[in-house]
Each structure stands twice: as structure tokens, then as C-alpha cells.
C-alpha positions in Angstrom: 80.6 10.0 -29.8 77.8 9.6 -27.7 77.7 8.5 -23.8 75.1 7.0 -21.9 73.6 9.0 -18.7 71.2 6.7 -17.4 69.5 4.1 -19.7 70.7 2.2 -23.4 69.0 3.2 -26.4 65.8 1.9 -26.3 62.8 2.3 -28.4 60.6 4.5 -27.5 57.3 4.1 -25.6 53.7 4.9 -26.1 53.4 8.8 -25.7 57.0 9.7 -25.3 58.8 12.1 -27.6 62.4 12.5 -27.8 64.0 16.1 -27.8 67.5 17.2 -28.1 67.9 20.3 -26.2 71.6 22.5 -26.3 73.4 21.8 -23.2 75.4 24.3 -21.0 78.5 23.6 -22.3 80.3 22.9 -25.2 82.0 19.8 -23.2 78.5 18.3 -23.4 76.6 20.6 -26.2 73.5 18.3 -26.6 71.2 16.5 -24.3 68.9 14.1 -25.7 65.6 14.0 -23.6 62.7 11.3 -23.7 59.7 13.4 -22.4 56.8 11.5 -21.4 53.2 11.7 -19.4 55.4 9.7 -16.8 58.2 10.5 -16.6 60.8 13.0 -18.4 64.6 12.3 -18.4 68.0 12.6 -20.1 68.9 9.4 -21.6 72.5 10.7 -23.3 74.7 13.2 -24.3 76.0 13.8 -28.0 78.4 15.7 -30.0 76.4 17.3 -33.0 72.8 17.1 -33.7 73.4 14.1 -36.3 75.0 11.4 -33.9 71.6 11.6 -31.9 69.9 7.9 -32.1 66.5 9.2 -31.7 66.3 11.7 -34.8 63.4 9.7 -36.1 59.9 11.2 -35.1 62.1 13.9 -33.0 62.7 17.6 -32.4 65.6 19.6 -32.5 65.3 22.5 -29.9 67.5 25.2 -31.3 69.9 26.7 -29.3 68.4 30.6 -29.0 71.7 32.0 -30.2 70.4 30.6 -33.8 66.7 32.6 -33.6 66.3 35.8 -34.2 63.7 36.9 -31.9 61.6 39.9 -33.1 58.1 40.7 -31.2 55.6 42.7 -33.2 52.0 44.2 -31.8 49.6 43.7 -34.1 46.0 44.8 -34.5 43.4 42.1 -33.6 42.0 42.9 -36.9 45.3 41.8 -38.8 45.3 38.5 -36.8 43.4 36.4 -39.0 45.8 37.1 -42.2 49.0 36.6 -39.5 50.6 34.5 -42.5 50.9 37.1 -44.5 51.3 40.0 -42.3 54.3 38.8 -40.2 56.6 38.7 -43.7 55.9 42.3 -44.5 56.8 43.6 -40.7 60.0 41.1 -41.3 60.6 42.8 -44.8 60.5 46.3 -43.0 62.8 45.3 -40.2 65.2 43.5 -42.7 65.0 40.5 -41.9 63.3 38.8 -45.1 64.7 40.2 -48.3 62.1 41.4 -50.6 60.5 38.6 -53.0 62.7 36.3 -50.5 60.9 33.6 -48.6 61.9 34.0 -44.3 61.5 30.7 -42.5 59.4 31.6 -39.1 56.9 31.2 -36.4 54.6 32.6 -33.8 53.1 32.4 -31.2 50.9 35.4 -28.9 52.2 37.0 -26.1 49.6 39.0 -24.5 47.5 41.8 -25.7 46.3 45.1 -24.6 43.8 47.6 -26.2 42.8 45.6 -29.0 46.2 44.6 -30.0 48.0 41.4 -29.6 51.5 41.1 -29.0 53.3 38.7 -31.4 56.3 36.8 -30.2 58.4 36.0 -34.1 60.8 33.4 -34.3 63.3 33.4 -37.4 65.7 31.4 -38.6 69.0 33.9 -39.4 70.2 33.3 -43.7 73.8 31.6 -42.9 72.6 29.3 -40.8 75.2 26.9 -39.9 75.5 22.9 -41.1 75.2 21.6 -37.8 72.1 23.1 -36.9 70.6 21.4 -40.0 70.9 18.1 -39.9 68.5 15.5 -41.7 66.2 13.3 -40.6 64.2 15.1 -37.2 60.7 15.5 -37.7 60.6 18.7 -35.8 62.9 22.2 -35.4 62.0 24.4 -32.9 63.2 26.6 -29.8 64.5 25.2 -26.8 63.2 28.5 -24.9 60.0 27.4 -25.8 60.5 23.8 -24.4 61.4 24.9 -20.9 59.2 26.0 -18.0 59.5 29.3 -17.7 58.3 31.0 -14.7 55.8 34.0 -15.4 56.4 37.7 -15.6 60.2 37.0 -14.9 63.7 38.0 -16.7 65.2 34.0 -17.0 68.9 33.5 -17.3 70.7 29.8 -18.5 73.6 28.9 -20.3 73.5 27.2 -23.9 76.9 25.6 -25.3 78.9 28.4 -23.1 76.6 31.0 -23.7 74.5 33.0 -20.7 71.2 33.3 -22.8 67.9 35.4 -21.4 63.8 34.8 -21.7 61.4 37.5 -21.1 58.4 36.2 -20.2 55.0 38.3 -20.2 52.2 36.1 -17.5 53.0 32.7 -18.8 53.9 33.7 -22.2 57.4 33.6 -23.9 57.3 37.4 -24.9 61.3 38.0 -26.0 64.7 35.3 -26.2 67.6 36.4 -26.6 71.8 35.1 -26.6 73.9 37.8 -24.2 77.0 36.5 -25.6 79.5 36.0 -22.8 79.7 33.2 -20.1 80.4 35.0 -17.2 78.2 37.8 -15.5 80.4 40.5 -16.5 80.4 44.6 -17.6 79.6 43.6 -21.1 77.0 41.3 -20.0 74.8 43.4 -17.6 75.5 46.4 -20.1 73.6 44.1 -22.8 71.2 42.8 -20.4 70.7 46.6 -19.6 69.9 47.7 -23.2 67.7 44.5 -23.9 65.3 45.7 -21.3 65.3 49.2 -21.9 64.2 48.4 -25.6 61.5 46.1 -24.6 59.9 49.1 -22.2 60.6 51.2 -24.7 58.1 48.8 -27.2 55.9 48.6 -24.0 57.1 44.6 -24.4 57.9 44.4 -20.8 55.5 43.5 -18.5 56.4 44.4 -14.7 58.7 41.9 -13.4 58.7 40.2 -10.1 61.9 38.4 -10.4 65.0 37.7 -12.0 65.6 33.3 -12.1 69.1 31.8 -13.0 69.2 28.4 -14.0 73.3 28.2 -14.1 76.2 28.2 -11.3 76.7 31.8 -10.5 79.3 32.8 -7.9 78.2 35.0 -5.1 79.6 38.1 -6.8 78.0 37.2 -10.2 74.5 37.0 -8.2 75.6 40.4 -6.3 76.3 41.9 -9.7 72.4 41.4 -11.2 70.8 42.8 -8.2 71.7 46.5 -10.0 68.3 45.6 -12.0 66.1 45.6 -8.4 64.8 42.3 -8.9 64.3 39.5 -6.4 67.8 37.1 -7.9 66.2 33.2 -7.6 69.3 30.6 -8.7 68.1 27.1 -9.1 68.8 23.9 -11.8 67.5 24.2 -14.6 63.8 22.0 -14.6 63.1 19.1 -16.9 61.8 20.0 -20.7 58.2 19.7 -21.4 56.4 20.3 -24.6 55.1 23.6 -26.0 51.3 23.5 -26.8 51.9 24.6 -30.1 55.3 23.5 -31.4 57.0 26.1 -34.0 58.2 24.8 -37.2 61.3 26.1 -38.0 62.7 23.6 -40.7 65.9 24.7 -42.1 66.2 24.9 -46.2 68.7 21.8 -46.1 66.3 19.7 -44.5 63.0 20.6 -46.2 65.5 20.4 -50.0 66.0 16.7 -48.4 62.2 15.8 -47.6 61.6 17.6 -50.8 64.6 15.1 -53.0 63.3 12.5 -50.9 59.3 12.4 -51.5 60.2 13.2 -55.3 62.2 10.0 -55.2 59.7 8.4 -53.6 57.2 9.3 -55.8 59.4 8.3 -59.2 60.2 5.1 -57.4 56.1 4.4 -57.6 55.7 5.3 -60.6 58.8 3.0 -62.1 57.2 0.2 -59.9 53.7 0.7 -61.3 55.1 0.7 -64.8 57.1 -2.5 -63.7 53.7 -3.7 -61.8 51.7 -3.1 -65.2 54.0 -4.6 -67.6 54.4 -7.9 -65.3 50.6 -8.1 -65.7 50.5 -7.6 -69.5 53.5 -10.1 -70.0 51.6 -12.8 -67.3 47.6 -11.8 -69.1 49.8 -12.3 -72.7 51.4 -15.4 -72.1 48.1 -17.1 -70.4 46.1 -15.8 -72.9 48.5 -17.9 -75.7 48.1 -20.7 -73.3 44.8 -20.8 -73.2 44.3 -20.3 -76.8 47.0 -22.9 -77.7 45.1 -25.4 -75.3 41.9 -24.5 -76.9 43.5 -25.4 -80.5 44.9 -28.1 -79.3 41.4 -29.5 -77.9 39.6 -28.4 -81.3 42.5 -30.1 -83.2 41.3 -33.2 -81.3 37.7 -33.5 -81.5 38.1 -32.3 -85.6 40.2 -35.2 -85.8 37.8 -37.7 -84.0 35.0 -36.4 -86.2 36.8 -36.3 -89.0 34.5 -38.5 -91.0 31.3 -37.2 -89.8 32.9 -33.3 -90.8 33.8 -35.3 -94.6 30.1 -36.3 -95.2 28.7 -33.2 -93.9 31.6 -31.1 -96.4 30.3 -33.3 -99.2 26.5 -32.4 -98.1 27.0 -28.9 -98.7 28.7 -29.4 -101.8 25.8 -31.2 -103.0 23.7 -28.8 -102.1 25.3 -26.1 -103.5 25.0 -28.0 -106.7 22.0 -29.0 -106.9 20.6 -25.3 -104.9 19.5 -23.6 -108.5 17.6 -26.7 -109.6 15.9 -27.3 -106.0 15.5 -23.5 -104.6 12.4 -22.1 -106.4 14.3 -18.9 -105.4 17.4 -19.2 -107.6 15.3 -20.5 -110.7 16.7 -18.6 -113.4 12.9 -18.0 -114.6 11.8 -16.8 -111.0 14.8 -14.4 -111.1 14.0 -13.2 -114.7 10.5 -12.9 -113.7 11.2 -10.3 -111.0 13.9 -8.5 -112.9 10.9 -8.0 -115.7 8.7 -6.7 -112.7 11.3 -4.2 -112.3 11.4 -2.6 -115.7 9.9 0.7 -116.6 7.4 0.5 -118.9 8.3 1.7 -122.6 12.0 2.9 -121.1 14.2 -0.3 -121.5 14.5 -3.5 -123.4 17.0 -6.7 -121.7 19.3 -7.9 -124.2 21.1 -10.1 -122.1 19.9 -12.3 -118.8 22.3 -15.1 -117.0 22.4 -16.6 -114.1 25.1 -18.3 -112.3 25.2 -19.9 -109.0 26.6 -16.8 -107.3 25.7 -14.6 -109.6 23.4 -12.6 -112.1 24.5 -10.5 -114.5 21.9 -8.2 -117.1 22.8 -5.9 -119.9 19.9 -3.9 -121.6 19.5 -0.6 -123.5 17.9 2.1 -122.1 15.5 4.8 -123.8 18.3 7.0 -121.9 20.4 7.2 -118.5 17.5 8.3 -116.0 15.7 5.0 -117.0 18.5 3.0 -116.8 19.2 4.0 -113.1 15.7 4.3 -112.5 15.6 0.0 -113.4 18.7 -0.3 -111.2 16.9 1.5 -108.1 14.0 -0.7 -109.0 15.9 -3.7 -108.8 17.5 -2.4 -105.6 13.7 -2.4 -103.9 12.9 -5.3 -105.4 11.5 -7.8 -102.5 13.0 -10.7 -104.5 16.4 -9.5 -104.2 16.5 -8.5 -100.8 20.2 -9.3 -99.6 21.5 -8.3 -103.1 24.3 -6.7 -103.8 24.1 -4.3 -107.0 26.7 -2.7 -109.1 26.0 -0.9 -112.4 28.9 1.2 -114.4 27.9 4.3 -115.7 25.7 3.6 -119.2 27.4 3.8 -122.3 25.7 6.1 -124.8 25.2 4.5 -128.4 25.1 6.9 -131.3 20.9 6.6 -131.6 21.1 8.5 -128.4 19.9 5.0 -126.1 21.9 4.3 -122.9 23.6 0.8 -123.1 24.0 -0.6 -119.5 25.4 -3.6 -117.7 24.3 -4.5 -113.9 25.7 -7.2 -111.2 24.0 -9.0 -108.9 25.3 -11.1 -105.9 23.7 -12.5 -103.3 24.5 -11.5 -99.5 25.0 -15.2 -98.2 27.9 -15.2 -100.8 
């Protein structure tokens, strides 16, 4: 459960980020700190990770017990491809299995003759559950999000454990847990071999002084001045935020974001399906009721002019009646006279002409089957006919070798 330290949960103001730091003991393993331009404080303690109220658009500062720290020097000339050079050093060192994907970050620690010393953050395989909980927008190193004073050895405690920074000028150059809770033999003789393997690595810059940031008792204190160091005890300061955070999201949480934006993105879809098929369903059913309303008005007015639509229906009837005796254009001589136009000369004789109202039909013989589809391409171009449609089986062949034909003629308006 949670307990207040000095304010309620509020919401957060304009420029102030929320950061859950390890505390110094298990007792009180998390701090959750509101750091802002203003003003930076502690505004609770809590359990685990999860029961922290300000998760959302917060970081989780990893206690350094759950980094690896591994520095690498690097040539200047291998900087700009760092992305893919830091998981081949990691792949020699064993800590990224090959064709395995190592969750990391860096940041530079100093550099000398051309070649820049990398400072490697990695998050261990097994990490555990608690450290991995959903819904922070940030996972980082709390090393990284306390002042550390330059070119010093800094000592603190994190859930129980006494935990050491090297730092090289302002830079956070090595981080590292020593494992016990007391300055003891097994403490200084770990503390010992830290610091002989970074001068061995040339990692370690010349110190000027060794800071402790926990209650030490006067022997402890005595007991690190073996390592000839000015010994500085103080609190630990207030957080502040790195220049550069690290991101070092755990798999569980980035399979989360990863379930969650999928779901997010099949929720759109499903709604723009849903979205589309509303509109169909509304443009469908206005459609019918505009087109019913539209009958329904043409339904009206046909039955207000019902008498004047009657005489004009028995106009055109007339008409069409009376069309081939009126219309110089459907007399059944004008027609014959251009369907004689249209013969070849000495190829075919008609032996059959009628007209009808809507249509003409002509059977003739031809001298043989060229000259009877030579008459019905004639009639095809005739001027007369234009908007005629033709239609001529293939000629029959009588046994005096002439080509007997029948052709159809209707007109386009019909």
C-alpha cells in the first residue's frame, strides 16, 4: 500500500515529471518523485513499481542491481554506426546471444586519443516481474537520475544494497551493485577489484574523492579510507533529469504496447467498417425515400393530368397510323425507289417488296452471292436508310447457280 510523505495525489503540473526511484531500504523500496523547474520532491512511498499512482507519462529508474554495466572504448570512427557496433562488443562479451536481440543504452563517457569511451547499460535476460510493470512511459537508471559529483567513487544504498558510481569529469563512466549492506571484508574486497579492473581498462579517471550518500558508522567511514581518498558522507540530493534519458523497456512492457496498439488499431478498423456500413444503410434508406417521395409526386401530377396524358396517347396513335400515308419518307414508293437506286446493275432482280409500318422486308435473286451482299452493303450506305437496321441470312443457292436472298429492314426510332 502506499503512504503519503508530504502532499495527496495530485495531478501533475505544467513541466513536472514524475520518477520512481529505488529507495534505501526494503521497509520503503520505492520513492515516487515529482521533479520540476521549481521545485523537486517526494510525494510517497510504495510497495512495488505497479501501486505507483503516477505511472502514466512516468519513468521507472531501475534499481542498478538490475543493469549490467559494461563500458566499451570505441574508435571515433565507429561512432556514427554505435547501433550496430555496441551488439557485436555485447555478443563478444556474452551478453547478447547470437541472432538474439539485447535491450540497451548509451551514453559517452569521455574520450582520449581519438577514442570515446562508451558507458553500456543492459537489461540482464531473467529480469524479474516486478521490475516490469505496465503502463510507465519511460525505464531507465536511477544512477543516471542523481547528481553525481565529478571524478569521484559515489556510494548509496538501493532496497538494502550499498551500490557504487564511477564517475569520469561529469560523466557517469561505470555503476555497479556491491552486494552487502554493511561496509564489510567482502564489501571493500569487491570495491577493491571493481577499481582495479577499471584502471586496468584505463576506465578510471584520477579521483579526488570518495562520497557516501547512506548512514555509515564511524568505523565503516574508517574502513574506506584504505582506498586514500578524501571520505565526504552526506544525504543523498534530490533527483533531476538526465539530458538524454535511456530507454530501457523491458520485453513485457513493449509485448504490452505492442498487444495494445494492435488492438487499437483492429478496434479502428472494426469501427470504420461499422462507420461505413452506417453510411451505406443511412445513403440506402434516404435514397428509397427520396425515390419513393419522387414516385409518389409523379403518381400525383400523372393523375391530375390524366386527361391531358389520354389525348396526347391517342395523338400518337393517330399518328402512328396515319405516319406512312403523311411521311413522304415511309411511302412505300419512296422506299422502293431507293432500294432500286441500290441495285447493281445486271446482278439482281427484286422479287418481292413490302412495307409495313415498322418494317421492310425484300427478297430477290442474285446473279450470285458477291452481288447479293454487294446490294445489302448498298442498302447499308444508302442516305435514305440512314438509322436502319439490316439483316440478311446467308443466300440460298438455286440449282441455275443464282443466289436467292431475303433482307430486313427496321428503322432506328423503333
Amino acid at each position: 500500500m502506499a503512504r503519503t510523505l508530504k502532499s495527496k495525489v495530485r495531478t501533475l503540473n505544467k513541466g513536472e515529471t514524475p520518477v520512481l526511484l529505488p529507495g534505501p531500504t526494503r521497509a520503503e523500496p520505492w520513492e515516487a518523485w515529482i521533479v520540476g523547474a521549481a521545485q523537486t520532491e517526494c510525494v510517497l512511498t510504495c510497495a512495488t513499481p505497479a501501486e505507483n499512482p503516477w505511472r502514466r507519462g512516468g519513468t521507472l529508474a531501475l534499481p542498478v542491481a538490475q543493469v549490467n554495466c559494461q563500458p566499451l572504448w570505441l574508435p571515433n570512427s565507429d561512432l556514427p554506426q554505435l547501433a550496430g557496433v555496441v551488439p557485436l562488443q555485447l555478443e563478444l562479451r556474452g551478453l547478447q546471444s547470437r541472432g538474439g536481440t539485447a535491450i540497451f543504452d548509451s551514453a559517452p563517457a569521455g574520450e582520449v586519443e581519438g577514442r570515446t569511451l562508451i558507458t553500456v547499460g543492459v537489461l540482464p535476460a531473467g529480469l524479474p516481474e516486478e521490475f516490469q510493470p505496465d503502463g510507465y512511459k519511460g525505464f531507465d537508471l536511477s544512477a543516471r537520475y542523481l547528481p553525481l559529483p565529478e571524478d569521484s567513487l559515489t556510494l548509496w544504498r538501493e532496497h538494502d544494497q550499498i551500490v557504487a558510481a564511477v564517475t569520469r569529469g561529469p560523466n557517469l563512466a561505470y555503476f555497479q551493485s556491491l552486494g552487502e549492506n554493511e561496509v564489510g571484508e567482502r564489501l571493500l574486497q569487491n570495491l577493491r577489484c571493481l577499481l582495479l579492473g577499471l584502471e586496468q581498462h584505463r576506465i578510471l579517471a584520477p579521483l579526488r574523492q570518495l562520497v557516501v550518500w547512506a548512514g555509515l558508522s564511524p568505523a565503516e567511514l574508517a574502513a574506506l579510507e584504505i582506498f586514500r581518498l578524501p571520505v565526504v558522507q552526506d544525504e543523498r540530493p534530490t533527483p533531476r533529469l538526465p539530458s538524454s534519458p535511456w530507454k530501457l523497456v523491458p520485453p513485457a512492457v513493449t509485448e504490452a504496447r505492442q498487444g495494445r496498439e494492435a488492438w487499437r488499431w483492429r478496434f479502428r478498423a472494426i469501427l470504420l467498417v461499422a462507420l461505413l456500413y452506417v453510411m451505406w444503410v443511412g445513403w440506402t434508406v434516404a435514397h428509397f425515400w427520396i425515390t419513393s417521395a419522387k414516385v409518389h409526386d409523379l403518381e400525383q401530377w400523372t393523375n391530375q393530368h390524366a386527361p391531358h396524358l389520354a389525348a396526347l396517347q391517342s395523338s400518337e396513335d393517330a399518328w402512328s397510323d396515319l405516319r406512312s400515308a403523311i411521311d413522304e419518307k415511309v411511302y412505300p414508293v419512296e422506299l422502293l425507289y431507293h432500294t432500286a437506286k441500290s441495285i447493281p446493275k445486271d446482278q439482281l432482280h427484286l422479287t418481292l417488296f413490302e412495307t409495313q409500318t415498322n418494317h421492310l422486308l425484300i427478297k430477290g435473286e442474285a446473279k450470285n452471292v458477291a452481288a447479293a451482299f454487294q446490294f445489302f452493303d448498298a442498302l447499308k450506305k444508302e442516305p435514305a436508310f440512314a438509322g436502319y437496321t439490316w439483316q440478311m441470312a446467308p443466300p440460298h443457292l438455286l440449282p441455275n447457280d443464282l443466289a436467292q436472298f431475303q433482307i430486313e429492314g427496321t428503322p432506328a426510332s423503333n
